[in-house]
N, C-alpha and C positions, 0 to 999 in steps of 0.2 A: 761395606765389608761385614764378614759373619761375626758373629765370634766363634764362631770353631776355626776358623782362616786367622785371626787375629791370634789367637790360643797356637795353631801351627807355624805361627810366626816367630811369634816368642818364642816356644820350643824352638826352631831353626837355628835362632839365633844363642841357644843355652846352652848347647852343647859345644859349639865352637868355642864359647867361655870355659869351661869345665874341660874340654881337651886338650888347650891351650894350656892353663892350669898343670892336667896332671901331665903334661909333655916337659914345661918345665921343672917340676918335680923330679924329671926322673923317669916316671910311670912307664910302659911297655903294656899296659894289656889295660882294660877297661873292661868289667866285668857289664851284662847284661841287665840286672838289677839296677846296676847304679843310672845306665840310660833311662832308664824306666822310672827309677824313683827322678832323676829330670825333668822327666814326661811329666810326670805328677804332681810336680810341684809349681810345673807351668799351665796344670790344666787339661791334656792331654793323656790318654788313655792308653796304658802304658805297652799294650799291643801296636797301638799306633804312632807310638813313641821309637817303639825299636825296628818298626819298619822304615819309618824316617830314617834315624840312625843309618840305617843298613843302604838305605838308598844314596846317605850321602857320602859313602866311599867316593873316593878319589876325589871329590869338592872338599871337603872337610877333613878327611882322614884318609892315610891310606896304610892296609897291612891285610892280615890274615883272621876269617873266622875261625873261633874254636868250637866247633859242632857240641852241643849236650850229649850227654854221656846218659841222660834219662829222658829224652823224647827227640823229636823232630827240632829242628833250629839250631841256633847257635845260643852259645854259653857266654863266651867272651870277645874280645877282638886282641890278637896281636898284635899291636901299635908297630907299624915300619917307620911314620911319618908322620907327622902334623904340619901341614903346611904355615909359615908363619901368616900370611892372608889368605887364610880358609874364606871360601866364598858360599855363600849360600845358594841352592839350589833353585831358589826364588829369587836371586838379588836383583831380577829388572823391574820386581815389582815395587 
């Protein structure tokens, strides 16, 4: 294995921790940065962090992007759901 595969691993599995987390808190909306400082702390480049994210709607999370109001992409996510066994998008590996 790489470690940049190994590094997207972790990541995969960080954010299910931290959405799970601010699901039960409460939380409704997951700002963009904070996926990203995720990204970062696992390794992961935080462009490639929030594409991650983004791809694992419906595996991981489900609701609504909030598009930036200063450029292309999204800002935040609108939390509908947190699945309680979010599965990862890799989990047959």
């Amino acid at each position: 294995m790489t470690e940049s595969y190994e590094r997207r691993q972790q990541f995969t599995k960080a954010p299910m921790s931290e959405l799970a987390r601010l699901w039960r808190e409460g939380a409704t909306r997951i700002e963009r940065s904070h996926v990203e400082e995720v990204g970062r702390r696992s390794g992961v480049d935080p462009d490639e962090a929030s594409r991650i994210f983004a791809d694992s709607r419906g595996d991981l999370w489900q609701g609504e992007f909030i598009r930036s109001k200063e450029g292309p992409g999204w800002e935040a996510v609108a939390l509908e759901n947190v699945p309680a066994t979010a599965t990862s998008p890799d989990s047959s590996v």
